[in-house]
VEXLUMRO-42628 format. One line per 3 residues: number of its first residue (from 1); for each residue x negated, y negated, z of C-alpha. Coordinates in pm, 1 decimal, decimal comma. Layout:
<sites>
NUM) X/Y/Z | ...
</sites>
This chain:
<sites>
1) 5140,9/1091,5/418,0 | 5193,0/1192,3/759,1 | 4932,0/1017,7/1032,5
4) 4751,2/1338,9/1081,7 | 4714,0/1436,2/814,6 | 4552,8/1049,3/771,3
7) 4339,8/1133,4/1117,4 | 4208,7/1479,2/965,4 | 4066,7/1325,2/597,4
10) 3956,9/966,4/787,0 | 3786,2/1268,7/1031,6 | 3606,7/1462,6/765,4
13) 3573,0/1143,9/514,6 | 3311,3/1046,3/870,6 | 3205,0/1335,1/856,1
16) 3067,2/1318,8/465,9 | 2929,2/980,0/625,3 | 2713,7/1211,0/866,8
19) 2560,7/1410,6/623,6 | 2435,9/1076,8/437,1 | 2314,7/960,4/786,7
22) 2130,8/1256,9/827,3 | 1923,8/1247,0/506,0 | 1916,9/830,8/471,8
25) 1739,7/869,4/887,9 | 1522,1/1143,4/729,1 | 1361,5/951,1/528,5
28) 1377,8/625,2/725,4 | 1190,1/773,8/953,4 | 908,9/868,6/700,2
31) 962,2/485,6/590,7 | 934,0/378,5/903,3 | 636,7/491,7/1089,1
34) 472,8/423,1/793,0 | 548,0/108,9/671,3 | 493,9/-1,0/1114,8
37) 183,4/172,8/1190,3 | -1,9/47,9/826,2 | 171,1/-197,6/687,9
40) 210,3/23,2/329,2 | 490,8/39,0/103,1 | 550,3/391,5/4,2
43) 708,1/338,3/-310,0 | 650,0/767,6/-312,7 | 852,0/836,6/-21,5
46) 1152,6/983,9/-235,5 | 919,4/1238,4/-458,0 | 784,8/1370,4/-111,7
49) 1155,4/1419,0/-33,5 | 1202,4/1578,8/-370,9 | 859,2/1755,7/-295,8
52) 1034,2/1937,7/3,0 | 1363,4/2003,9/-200,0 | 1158,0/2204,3/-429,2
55) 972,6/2399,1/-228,5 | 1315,2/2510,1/-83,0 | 1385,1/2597,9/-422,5
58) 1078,6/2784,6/-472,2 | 1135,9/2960,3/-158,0 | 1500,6/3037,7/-253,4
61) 1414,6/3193,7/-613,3 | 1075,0/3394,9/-432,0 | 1279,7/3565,0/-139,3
64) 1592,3/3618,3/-506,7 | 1337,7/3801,4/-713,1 | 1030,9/3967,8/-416,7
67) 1235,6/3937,7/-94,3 | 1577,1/3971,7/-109,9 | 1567,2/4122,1/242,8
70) 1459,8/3762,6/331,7 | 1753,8/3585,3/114,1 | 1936,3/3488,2/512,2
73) 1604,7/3404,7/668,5 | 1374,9/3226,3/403,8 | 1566,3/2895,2/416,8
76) 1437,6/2823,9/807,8 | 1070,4/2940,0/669,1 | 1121,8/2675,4/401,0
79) 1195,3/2403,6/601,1 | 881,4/2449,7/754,9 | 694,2/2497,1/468,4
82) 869,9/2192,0/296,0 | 720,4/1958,1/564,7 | 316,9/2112,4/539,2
85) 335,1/2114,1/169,8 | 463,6/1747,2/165,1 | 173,4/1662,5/500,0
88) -57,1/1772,2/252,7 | 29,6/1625,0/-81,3 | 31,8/1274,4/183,2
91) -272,0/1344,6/343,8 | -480,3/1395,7/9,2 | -247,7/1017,9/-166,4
94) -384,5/864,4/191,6 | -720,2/980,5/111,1 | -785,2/932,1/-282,1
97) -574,1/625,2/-291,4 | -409,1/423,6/-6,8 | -708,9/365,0/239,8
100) -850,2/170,1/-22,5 | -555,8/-60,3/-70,9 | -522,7/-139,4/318,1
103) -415,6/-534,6/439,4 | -321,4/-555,0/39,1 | 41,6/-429,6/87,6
106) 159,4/-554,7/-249,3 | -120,7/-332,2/-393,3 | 37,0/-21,1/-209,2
109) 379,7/-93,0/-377,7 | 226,2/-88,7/-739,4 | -18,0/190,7/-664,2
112) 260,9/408,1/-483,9 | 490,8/335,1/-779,3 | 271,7/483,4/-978,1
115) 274,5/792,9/-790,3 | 563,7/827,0/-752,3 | 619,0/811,3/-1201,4
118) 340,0/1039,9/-1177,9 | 509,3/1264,2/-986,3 | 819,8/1256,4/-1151,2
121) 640,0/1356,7/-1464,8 | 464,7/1646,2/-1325,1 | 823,1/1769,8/-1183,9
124) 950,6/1775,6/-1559,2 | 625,4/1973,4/-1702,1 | 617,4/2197,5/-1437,0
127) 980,0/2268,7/-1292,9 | 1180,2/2140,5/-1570,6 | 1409,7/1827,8/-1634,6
130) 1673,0/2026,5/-1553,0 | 1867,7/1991,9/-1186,3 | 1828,2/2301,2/-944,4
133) 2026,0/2412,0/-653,6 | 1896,6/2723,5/-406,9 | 2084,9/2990,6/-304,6
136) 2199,0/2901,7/40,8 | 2206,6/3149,6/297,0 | 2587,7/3346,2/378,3
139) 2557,4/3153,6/717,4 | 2544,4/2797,7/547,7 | 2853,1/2821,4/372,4
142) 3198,2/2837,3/468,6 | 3362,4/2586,4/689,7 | 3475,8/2507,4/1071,3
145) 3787,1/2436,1/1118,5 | 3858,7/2291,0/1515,7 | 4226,0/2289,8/1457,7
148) 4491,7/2285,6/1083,7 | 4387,6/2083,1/869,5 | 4076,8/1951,9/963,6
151) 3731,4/2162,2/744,1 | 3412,6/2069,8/875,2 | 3111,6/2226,5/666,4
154) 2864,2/2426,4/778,9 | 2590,1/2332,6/585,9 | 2674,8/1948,4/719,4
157) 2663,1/2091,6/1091,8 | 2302,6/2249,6/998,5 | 2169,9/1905,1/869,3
160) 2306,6/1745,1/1183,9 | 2135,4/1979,2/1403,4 | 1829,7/1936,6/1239,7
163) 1807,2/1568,8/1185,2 | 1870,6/1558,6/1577,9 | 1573,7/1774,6/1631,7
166) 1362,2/1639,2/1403,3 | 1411,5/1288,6/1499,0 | 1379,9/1425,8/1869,8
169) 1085,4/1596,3/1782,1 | 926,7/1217,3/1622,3 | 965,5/995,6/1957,8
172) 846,0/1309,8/2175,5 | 504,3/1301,5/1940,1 | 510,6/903,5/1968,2
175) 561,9/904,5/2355,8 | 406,0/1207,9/2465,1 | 133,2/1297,4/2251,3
178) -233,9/1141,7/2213,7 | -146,6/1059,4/1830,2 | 170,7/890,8/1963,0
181) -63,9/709,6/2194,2 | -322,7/608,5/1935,5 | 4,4/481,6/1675,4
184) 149,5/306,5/1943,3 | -203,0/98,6/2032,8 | -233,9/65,0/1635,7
187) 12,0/-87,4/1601,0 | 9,0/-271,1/1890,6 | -306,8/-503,7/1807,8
190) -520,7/-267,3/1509,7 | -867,7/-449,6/1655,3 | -823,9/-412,8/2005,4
193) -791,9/-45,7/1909,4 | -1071,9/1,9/1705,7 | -1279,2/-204,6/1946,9
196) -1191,7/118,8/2266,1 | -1274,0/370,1/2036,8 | -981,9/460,2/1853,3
199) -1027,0/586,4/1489,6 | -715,3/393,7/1361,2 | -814,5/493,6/1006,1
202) -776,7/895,0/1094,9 | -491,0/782,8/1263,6 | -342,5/585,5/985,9
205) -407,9/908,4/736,9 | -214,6/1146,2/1001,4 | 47,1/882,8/984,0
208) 109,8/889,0/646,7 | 61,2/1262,5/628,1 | 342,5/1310,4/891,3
211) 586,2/1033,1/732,8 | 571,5/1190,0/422,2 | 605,8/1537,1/587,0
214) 917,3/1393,9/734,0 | 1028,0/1301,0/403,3 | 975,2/1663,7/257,4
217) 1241,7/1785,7/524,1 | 1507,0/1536,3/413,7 | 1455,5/1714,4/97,0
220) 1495,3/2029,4/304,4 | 1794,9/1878,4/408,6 | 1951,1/1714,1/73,1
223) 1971,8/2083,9/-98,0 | 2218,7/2153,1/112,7 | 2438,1/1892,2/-31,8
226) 2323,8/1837,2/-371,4 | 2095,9/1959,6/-652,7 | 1774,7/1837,0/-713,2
229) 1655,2/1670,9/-1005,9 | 1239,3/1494,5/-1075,6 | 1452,8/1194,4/-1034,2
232) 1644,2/1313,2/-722,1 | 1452,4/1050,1/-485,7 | 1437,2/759,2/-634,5
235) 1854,3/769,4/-593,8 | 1753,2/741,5/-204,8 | 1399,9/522,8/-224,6
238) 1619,9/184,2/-233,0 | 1850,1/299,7/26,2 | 1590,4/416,5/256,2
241) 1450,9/91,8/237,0 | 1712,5/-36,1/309,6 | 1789,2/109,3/660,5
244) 1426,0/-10,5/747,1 | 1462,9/-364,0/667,0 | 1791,9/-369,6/851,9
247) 1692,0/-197,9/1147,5 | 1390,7/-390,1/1191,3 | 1027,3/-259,2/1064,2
250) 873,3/-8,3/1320,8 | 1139,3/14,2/1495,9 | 1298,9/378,4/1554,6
253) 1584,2/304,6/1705,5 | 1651,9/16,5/1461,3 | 1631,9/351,1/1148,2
256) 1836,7/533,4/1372,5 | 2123,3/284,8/1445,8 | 2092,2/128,3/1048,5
259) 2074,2/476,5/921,0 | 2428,4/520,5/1077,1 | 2626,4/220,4/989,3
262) 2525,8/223,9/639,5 | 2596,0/587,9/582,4 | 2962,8/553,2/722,7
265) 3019,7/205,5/576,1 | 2952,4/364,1/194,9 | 3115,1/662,9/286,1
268) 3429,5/527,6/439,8 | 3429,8/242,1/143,2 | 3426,5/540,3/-72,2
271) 3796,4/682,5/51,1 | 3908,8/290,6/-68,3 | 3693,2/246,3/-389,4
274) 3461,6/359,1/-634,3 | 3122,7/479,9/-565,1 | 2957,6/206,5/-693,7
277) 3169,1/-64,3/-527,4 | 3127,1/65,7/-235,4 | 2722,8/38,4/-291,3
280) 2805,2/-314,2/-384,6 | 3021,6/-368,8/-66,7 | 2715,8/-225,1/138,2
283) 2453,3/-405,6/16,8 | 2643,8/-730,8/20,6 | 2682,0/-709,3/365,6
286) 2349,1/-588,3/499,5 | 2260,5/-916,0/294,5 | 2426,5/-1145,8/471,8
289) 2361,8/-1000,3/818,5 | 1993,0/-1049,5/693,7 | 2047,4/-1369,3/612,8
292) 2212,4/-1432,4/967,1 | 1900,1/-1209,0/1132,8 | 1614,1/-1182,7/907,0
295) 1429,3/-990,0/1145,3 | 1661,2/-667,3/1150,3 | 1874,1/-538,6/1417,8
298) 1585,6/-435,5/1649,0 | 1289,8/-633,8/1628,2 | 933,9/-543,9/1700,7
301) 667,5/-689,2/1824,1 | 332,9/-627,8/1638,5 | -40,9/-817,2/1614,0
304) -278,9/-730,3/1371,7
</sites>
């Protein structure tokens, strides 16, 4: 094999890394912001991704059958709806069950498993066991090619450009907004806070509302590279967790930079080995740099 034609499939094999990296920072994010701000562990987070995937796919077979004037615009609409109808579905779990479980994180894992079979279960009696795919829009498909030999998907460009958006859009909120402000003295010390009239538990219920939205558009995101199945995000729950231990818990830049190196470690291992050995390869290295920093990559600084 000649050595470009190595360069061109190591390029796009990074590329396929990308796309994971896109969707594993998606829901990171979610995780992460979270997890920082109230200490919960959203056990949930991949049905609110699956959430969002669906609602593409409602979108897509609504604009096939009502709108088909719509078919090249509705998947931008859907994005947008995926991430309300997920803020919702968090904001109302926040509400009937999480902000009694607060300071009893252990608690939040059981009760958020449970949501998250529950959820599962109402995805096969409602929507079907089956795996669904939407029709894409003409404009997602295809490929770029920069020069012979070298296919770059659209669809992969797309999730990119919207992971670098959305994740721009996140530390804007947290750095320039008055939520940002009030998550930022949350987690900072929770009673000093409450004690100069901040309403951390409002806060805490946006938070979750917005992580989960966040969630809902990595499932936005993950139809354009796979179908989606009531059992779609628990494939991604372990390995979002993942990028949040190892970056370091509330720490965004930690996600970011975690998000990254495991999605092109597994992908790249993936050109050498099987799938699942190159899981194994993954996780047995994020465990011993844990072991070496058990704090994560980026460490943050947080009183209760």
């Amino acid at each position: 094999m000649a050595f470009a034609d190595m360069l061109n499939i190591g390029m796009m094999q990074g590329f396929a890394g990308l796309s994971l990296f896109a969707v594993l920072l998606l829901m990171g994010l979610g995780l992460a912001i979270i997890f920082g701000q109230m200490g919960v562990i959203n056990m949930a987070h991949g049905e609110f991704m699956t959430l969002g995937a669906y609602t593409i796919f409602l979108f897509s077979s609504l604009s096939e059958s009502f709108f088909p004037q719509f078919t090249q615009t509705y998947f931008l609409v859907a994005i947008v709806a995926a991430f309300f109808v997920t803020f919702l579905a968090g904001w109302f779990v926040e509400w009937a069950l999480i902000r009694h479980l607060y300071k009893r994180p252990l608690d939040t894992l059981l009760a958020t498993w449970g949501v998250s079979l529950g959820m599962q279960q109402c995805f096969r009696s409602f929507i079907g066991p089956k795996e669904v795919s939407p029709t894409l829009p003409d404009w997602l498909m295809g490929s770029w090619s920069p020069h012979e030999g070298l296919d770059i998907p659209i669809n992969g460009l797309f999730v990119m450009a919207l992971t670098l958006v959305v994740t721009g859009g996140v530390l804007l909120a947290l750095y320039k907004s008055r939520w940002g402000l009030r998550v930022r003295a949350t987690v900072a010390n929770r009673a000093m806070a409450n004690a100069i009239g901040i309403n951390t538990k409002k806060t805490d219920r946006l938070t979750y509302a917005i992580g989960c939205g966040i969630a809902g558009v990595a499932g936005a995101a993950f139809t354009t590279i796979g179908s989606t199945g009531p059992t779609s995000g628990s494939l991604y729950i372990v390995d979002a967790f993942l990028v949040v231990t190892f970056g370091g818990a509330a720490s965004l830049l930690g996600t970011v930079a975690s998000a990254f190196g495991i999605a092109q470690m597994q992908s790249i291992s993936e050109f050498f080995m099987t799938g699942s050995m190159a899981k194994v390869l993954t996780l047995m290295t994020i465990v011993v740099i844990l072991m070496m920093r058990p704090q994560g990559l980026f460490a943050s600084k947080i009183r209760r």
